[in-house]
C-alpha atoms as a printed R data frame, in Angstrom:
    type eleno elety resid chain resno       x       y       z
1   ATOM     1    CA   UNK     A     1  68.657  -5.926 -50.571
2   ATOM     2    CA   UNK     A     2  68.304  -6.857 -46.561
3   ATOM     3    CA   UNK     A     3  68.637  -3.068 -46.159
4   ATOM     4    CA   UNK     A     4  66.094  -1.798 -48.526
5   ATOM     5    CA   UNK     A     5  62.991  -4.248 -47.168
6   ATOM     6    CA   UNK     A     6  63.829  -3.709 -43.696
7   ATOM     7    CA   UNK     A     7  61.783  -0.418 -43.910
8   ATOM     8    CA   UNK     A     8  58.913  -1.645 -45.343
9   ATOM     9    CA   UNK     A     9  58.351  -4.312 -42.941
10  ATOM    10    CA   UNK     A    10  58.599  -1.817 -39.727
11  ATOM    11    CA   UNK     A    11  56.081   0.666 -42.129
12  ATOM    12    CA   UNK     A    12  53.757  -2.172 -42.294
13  ATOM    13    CA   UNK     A    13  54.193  -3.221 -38.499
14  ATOM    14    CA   UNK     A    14  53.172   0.681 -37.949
15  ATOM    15    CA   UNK     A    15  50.067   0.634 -39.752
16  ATOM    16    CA   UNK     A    16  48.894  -2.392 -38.515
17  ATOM    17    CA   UNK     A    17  49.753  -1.037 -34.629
18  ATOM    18    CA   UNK     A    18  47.745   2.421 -35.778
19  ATOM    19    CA   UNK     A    19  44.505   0.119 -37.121
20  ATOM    20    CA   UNK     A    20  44.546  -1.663 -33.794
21  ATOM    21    CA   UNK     A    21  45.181   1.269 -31.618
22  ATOM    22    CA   UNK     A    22  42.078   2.740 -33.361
23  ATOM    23    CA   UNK     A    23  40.066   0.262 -33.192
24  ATOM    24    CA   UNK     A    24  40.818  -0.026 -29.937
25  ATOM    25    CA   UNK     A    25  40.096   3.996 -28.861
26  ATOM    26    CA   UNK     A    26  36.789   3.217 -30.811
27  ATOM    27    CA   UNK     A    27  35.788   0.335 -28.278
28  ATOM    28    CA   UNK     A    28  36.711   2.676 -25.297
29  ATOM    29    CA   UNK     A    29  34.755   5.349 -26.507
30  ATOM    30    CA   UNK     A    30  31.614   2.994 -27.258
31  ATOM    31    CA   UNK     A    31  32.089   1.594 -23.479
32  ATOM    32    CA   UNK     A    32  32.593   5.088 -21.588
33  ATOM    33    CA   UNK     A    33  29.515   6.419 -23.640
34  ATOM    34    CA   UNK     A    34  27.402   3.488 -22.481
35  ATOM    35    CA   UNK     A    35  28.407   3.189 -18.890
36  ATOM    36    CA   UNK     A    36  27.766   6.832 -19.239
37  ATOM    37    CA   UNK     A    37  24.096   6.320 -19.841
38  ATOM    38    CA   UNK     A    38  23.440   3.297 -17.762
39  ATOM    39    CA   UNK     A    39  24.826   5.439 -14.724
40  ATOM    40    CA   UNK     A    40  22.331   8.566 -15.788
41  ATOM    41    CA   UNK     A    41  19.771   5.649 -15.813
42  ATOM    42    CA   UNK     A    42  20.460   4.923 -12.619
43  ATOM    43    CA   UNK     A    43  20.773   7.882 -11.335
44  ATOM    44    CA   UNK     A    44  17.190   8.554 -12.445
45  ATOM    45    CA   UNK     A    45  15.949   5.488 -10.914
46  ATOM    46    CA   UNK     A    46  17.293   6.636  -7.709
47  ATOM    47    CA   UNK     A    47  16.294  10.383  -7.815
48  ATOM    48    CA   UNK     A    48  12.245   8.975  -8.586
49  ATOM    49    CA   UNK     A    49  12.710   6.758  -5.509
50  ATOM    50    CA   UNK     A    50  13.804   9.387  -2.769
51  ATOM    51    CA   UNK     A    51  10.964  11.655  -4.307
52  ATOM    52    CA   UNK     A    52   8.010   9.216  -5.463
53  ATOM    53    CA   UNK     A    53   5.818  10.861  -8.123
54  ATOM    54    CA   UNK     A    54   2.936   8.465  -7.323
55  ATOM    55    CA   UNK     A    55   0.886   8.874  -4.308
56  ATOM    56    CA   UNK     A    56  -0.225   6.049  -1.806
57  ATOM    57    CA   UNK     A    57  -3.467   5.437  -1.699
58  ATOM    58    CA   UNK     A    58  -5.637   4.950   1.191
59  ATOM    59    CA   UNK     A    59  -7.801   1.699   1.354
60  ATOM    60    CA   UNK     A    60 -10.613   1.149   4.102
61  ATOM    61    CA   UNK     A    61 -12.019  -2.108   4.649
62  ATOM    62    CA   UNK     A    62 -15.109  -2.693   6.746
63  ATOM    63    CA   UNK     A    63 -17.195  -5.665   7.426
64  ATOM    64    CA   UNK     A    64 -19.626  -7.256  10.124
65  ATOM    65    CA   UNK     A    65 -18.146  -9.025  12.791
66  ATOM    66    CA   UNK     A    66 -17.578 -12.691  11.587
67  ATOM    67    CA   UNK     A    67 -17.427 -12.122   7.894
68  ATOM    68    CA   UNK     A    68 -13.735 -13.147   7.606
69  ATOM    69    CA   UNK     A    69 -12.103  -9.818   7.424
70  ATOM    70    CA   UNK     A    70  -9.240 -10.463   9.798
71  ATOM    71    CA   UNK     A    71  -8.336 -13.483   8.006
72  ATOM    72    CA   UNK     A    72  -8.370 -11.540   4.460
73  ATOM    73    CA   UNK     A    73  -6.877  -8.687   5.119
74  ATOM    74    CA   UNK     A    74  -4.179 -10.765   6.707
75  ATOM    75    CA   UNK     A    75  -3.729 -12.805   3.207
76  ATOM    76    CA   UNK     A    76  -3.969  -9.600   1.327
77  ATOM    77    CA   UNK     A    77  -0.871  -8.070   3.161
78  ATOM    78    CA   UNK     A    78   1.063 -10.993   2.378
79  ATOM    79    CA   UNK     A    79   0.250 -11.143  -1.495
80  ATOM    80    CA   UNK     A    80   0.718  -7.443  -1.956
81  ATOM    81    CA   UNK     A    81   4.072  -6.232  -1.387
82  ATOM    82    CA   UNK     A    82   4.376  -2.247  -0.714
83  ATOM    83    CA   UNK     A    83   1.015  -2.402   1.377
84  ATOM    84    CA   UNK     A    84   1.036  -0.778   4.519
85  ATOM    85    CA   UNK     A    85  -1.417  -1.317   7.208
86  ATOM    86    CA   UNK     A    86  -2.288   1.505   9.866
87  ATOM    87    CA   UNK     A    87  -1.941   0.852  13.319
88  ATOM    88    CA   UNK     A    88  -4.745   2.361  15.641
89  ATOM    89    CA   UNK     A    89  -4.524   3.785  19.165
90  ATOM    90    CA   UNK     A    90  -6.785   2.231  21.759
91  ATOM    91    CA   UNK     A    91  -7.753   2.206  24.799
92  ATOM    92    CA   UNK     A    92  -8.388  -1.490  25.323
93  ATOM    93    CA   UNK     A    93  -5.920  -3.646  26.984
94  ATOM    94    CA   UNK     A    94  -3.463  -5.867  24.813
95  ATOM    95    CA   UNK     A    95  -4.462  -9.228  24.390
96  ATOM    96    CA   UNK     A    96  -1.559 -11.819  24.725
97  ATOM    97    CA   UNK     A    97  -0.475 -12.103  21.208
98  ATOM    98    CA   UNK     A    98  -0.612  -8.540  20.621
99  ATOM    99    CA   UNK     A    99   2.252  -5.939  20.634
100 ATOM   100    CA   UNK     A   100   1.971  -2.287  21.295
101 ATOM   101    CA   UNK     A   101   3.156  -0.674  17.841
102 ATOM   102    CA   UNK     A   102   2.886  -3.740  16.001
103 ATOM   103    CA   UNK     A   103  -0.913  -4.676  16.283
104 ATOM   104    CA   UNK     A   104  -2.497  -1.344  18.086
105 ATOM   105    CA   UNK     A   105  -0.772   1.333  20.220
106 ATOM   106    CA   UNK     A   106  -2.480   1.014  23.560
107 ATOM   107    CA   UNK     A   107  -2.860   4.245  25.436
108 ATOM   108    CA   UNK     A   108  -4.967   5.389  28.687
109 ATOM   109    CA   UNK     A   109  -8.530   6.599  27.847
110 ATOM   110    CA   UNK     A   110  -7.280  10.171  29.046
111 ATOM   111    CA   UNK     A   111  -4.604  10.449  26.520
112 ATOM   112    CA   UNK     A   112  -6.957   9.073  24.066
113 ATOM   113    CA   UNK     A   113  -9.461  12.253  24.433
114 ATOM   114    CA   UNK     A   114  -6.444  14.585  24.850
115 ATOM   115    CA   UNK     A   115  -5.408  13.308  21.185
116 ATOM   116    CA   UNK     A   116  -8.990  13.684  19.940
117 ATOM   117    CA   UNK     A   117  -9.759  17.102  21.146
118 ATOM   118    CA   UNK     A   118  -6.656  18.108  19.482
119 ATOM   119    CA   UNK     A   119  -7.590  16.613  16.100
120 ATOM   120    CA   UNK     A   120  -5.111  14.250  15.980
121 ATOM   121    CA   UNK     A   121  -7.681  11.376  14.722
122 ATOM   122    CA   UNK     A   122  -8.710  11.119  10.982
123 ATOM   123    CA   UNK     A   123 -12.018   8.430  12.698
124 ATOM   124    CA   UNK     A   124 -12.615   7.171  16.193
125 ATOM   125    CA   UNK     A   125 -15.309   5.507  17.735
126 ATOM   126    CA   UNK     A   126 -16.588   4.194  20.624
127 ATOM   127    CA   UNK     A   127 -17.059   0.208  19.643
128 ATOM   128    CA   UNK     A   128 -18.094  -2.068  22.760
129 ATOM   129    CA   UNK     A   129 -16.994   0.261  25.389
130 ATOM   130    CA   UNK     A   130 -13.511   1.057  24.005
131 ATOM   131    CA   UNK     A   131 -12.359   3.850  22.074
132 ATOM   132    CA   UNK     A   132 -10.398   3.279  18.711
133 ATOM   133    CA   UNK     A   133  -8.852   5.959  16.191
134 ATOM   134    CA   UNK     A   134  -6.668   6.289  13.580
135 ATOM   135    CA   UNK     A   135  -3.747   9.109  13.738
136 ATOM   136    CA   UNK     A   136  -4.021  11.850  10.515
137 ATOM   137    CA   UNK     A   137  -0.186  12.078  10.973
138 ATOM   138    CA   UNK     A   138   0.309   8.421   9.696
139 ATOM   139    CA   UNK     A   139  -1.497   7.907   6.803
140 ATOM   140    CA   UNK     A   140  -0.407  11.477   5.620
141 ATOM   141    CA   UNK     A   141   3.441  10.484   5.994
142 ATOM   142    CA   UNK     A   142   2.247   7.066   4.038
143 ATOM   143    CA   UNK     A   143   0.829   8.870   1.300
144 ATOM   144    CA   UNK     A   144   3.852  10.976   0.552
145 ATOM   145    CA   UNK     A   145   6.135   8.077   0.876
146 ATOM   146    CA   UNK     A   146   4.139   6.764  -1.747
147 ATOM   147    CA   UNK     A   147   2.887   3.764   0.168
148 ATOM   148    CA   UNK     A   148  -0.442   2.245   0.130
149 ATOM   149    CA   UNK     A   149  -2.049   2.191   3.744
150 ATOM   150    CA   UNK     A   150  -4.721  -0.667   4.391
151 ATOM   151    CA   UNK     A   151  -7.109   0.910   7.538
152 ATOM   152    CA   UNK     A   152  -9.551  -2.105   9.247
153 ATOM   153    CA   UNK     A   153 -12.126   0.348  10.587
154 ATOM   154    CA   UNK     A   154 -16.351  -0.265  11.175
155 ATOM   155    CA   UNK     A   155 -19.301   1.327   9.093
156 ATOM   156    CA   UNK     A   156 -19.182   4.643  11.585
157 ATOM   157    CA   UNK     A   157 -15.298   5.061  10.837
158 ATOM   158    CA   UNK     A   158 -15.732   4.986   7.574
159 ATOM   159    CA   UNK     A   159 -17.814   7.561   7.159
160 ATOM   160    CA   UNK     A   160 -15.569   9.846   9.178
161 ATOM   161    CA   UNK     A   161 -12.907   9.299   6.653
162 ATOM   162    CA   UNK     A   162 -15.498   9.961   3.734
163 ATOM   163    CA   UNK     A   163 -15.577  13.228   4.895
164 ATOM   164    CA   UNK     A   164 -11.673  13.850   5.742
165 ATOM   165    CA   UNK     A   165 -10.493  12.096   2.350
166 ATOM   166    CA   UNK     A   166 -13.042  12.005   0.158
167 ATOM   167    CA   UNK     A   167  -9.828  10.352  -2.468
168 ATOM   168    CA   UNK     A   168  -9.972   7.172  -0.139
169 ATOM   169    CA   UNK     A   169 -10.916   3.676  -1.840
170 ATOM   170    CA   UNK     A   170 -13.581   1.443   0.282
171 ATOM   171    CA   UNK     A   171 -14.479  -1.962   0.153
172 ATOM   172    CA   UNK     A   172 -17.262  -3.668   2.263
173 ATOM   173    CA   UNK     A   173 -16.578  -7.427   2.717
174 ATOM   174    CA   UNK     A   174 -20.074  -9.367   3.139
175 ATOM   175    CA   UNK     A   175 -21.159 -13.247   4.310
176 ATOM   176    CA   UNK     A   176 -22.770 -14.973   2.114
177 ATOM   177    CA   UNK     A   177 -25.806 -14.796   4.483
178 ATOM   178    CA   UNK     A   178 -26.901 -14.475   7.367
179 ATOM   179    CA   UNK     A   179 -27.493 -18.237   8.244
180 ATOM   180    CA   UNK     A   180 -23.669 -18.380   7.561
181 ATOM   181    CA   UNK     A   181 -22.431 -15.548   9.343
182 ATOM   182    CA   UNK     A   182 -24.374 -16.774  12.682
183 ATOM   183    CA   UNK     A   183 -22.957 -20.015  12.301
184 ATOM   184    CA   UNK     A   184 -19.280 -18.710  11.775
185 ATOM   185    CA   UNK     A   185 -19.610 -16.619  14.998
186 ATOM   186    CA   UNK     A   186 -20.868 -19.590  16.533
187 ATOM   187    CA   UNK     A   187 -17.980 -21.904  15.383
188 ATOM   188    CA   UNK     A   188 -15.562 -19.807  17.224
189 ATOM   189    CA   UNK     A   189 -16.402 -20.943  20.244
190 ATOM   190    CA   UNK     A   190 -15.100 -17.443  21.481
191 ATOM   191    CA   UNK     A   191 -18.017 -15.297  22.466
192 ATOM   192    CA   UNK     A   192 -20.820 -16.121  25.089
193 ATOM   193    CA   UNK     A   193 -24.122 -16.652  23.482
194 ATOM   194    CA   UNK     A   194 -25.519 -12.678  24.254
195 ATOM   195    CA   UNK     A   195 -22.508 -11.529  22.719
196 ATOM   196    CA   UNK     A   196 -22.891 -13.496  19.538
197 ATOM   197    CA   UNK     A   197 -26.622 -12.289  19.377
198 ATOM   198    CA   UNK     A   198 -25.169  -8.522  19.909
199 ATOM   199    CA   UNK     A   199 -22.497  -9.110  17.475
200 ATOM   200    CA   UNK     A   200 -25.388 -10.688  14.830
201 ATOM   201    CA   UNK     A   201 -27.731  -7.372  15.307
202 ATOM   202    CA   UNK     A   202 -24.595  -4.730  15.180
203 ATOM   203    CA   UNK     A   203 -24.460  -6.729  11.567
204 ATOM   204    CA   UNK     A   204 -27.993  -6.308  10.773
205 ATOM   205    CA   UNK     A   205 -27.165  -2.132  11.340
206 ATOM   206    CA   UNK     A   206 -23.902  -2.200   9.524
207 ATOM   207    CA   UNK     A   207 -24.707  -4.205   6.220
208 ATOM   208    CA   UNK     A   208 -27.463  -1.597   5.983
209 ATOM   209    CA   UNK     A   209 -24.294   0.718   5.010
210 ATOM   210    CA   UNK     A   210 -23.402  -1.116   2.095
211 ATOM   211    CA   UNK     A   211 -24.438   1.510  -0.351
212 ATOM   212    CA   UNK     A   212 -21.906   3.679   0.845
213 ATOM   213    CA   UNK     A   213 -18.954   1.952  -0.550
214 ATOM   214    CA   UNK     A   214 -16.613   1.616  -3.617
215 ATOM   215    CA   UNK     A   215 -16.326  -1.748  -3.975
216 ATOM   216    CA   UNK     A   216 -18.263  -4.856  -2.435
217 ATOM   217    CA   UNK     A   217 -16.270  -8.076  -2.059
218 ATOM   218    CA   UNK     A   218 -18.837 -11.542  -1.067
219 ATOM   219    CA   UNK     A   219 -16.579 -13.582   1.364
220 ATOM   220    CA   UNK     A   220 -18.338 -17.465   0.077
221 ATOM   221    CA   UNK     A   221 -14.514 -18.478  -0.891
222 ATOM   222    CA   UNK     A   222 -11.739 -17.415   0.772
223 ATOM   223    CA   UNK     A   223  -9.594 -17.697  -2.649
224 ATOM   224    CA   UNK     A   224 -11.897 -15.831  -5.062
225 ATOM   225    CA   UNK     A   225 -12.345 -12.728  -2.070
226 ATOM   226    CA   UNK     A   226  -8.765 -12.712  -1.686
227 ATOM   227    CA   UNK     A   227  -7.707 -11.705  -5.306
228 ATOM   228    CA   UNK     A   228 -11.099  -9.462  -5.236
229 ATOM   229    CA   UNK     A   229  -8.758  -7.479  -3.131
230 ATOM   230    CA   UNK     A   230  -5.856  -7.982  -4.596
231 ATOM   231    CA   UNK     A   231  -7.695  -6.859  -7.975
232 ATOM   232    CA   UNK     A   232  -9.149  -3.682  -6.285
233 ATOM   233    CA   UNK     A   233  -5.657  -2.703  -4.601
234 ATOM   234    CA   UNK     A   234  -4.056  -2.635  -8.086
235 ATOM   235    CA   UNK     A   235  -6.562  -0.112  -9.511
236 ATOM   236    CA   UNK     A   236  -6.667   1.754  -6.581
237 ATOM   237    CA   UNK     A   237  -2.936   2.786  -7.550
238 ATOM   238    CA   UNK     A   238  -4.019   3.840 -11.043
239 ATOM   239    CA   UNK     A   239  -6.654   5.883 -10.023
240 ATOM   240    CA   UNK     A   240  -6.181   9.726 -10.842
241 ATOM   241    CA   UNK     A   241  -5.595  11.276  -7.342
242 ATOM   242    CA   UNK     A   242  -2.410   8.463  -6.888
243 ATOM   243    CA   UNK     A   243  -0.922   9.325 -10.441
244 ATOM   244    CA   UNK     A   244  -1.053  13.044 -10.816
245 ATOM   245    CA   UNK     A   245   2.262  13.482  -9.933
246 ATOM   246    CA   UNK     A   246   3.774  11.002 -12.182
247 ATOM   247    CA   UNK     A   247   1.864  12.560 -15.006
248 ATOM   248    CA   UNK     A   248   2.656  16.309 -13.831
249 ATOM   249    CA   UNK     A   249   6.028  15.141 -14.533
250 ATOM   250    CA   UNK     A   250   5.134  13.660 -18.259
251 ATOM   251    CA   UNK     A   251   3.659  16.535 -18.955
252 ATOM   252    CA   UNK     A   252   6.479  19.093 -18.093
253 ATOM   253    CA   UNK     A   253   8.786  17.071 -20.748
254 ATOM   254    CA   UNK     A   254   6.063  18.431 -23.658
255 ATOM   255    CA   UNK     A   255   7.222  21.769 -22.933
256 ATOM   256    CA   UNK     A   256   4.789  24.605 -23.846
């Protein structure tokens, strides 16, 4: 009787072993198949970022002296990550908080010209007896990097960019008058009173050039002008020019 149910028990302790073995295979399977996929994932993810489909976009702010650009552009930076800002060459000397590379690369007025002659500038100008410029070779390596690239340049470098790349996005930061921008130069305590009245009448030339710009951001509040630029950064990297590429690549997938 032993002998007879001995058999059956070690069939039954077979099948079970197969059901669990199976089961088993089945969770394997499910597991390989999605680590599979989340590894294709990221292999995607990496392949986009070595070869960004969206181009940076090139931003120019401009504003009269005293208007508060400095102090935006330096809030912008810090509220919008992946936002570059160009360096320009110069031929003044450093002050004492600056550092060459960091804040402006300072080079002799000779190798200044030698660099313009040669084309090397996108805009330069001449602004209070000292030459500025911005290189071509650094916002184009920006661009295909995919970065955004802030330039800080006056009304006359502007307009040599206009003509260079037409595809740049430019804001004009205003006072709320002119009452309140000569008392904010004043309030510095920085400038000797001729220079402050120089300063005042360069504005009177370069708020003329208003017209000439994208976007126009009041500085009355130092808050609301702030996300004005944050705003106008964001839609700057939507715009067609900075997207083609990314949809170029949508589009192949349709086939046809």
């Amino acid at each position: 009787m032993t002998s007879q149910q001995e058999p059956k028990f070690e069939n039954r302790n077979s099948k079970i072993a197969s059901s669990f073995e199976f089961r088993i295979s089945i969770f394997v399977f499910r597991s390989l198949v999605t680590c599979h996929s989340s590894l294709v994932t990221i292999s995607n993810v990496a392949t986009d970022r070595k070869t960004p489909a969206v181009r940076g976009s090139i931003i120019v702010i401009s504003a009269p002296s005293g208007a508060g650009k400095s102090t935006l552009i330096k809030r912008l930076m810090a509220a919008s990550p992946g936002l570059g800002f160009s360096v320009s060459y110069t031929t003044r000397a450093p002050r004492a908080t600056e550092k060459d590379g960091r804040d402006y690369f300072f080079v002799s007025r000779k190798v200044f010209e030698r660099m313009a002659r040669r084309g090397e500038f996108v805009e330069w100008a001449d602004v209070y007896g000292h030459l500025y410029g911005t290189a071509h070779k650094q916002l184009q390596a920006a661009q295909k990097a995919g970065q955004d690239i802030l330039l800080d340049i006056d009304v006359k470098g502007h307009q040599q960019v206009r003509q260079r790349l037409p595809e740049a996005v430019s804001v004009f930061i205003l006072p709320p008058s002119f009452p309140e921008l000569s008392r904010r130069l004043r309030d510095r305590h920085s400038d000797a009173p001729e220079e402050i009245e120089r300063r005042l009448e360069t504005a009177r030339e370069e708020i003329a050039h208003w017209v000439e710009y994208d976007y126009l951001v009041v500085n009355d509040h130092l808050k609301d002008a702030t996300q004005a630029l944050r705003a106008i950064v964001r839609a700057a990297r939507f715009r067609r020019p900075s997207q083609a590429g990314r949809v170029e690549k949508i589009i192949g997938t349709f086939g046809g």
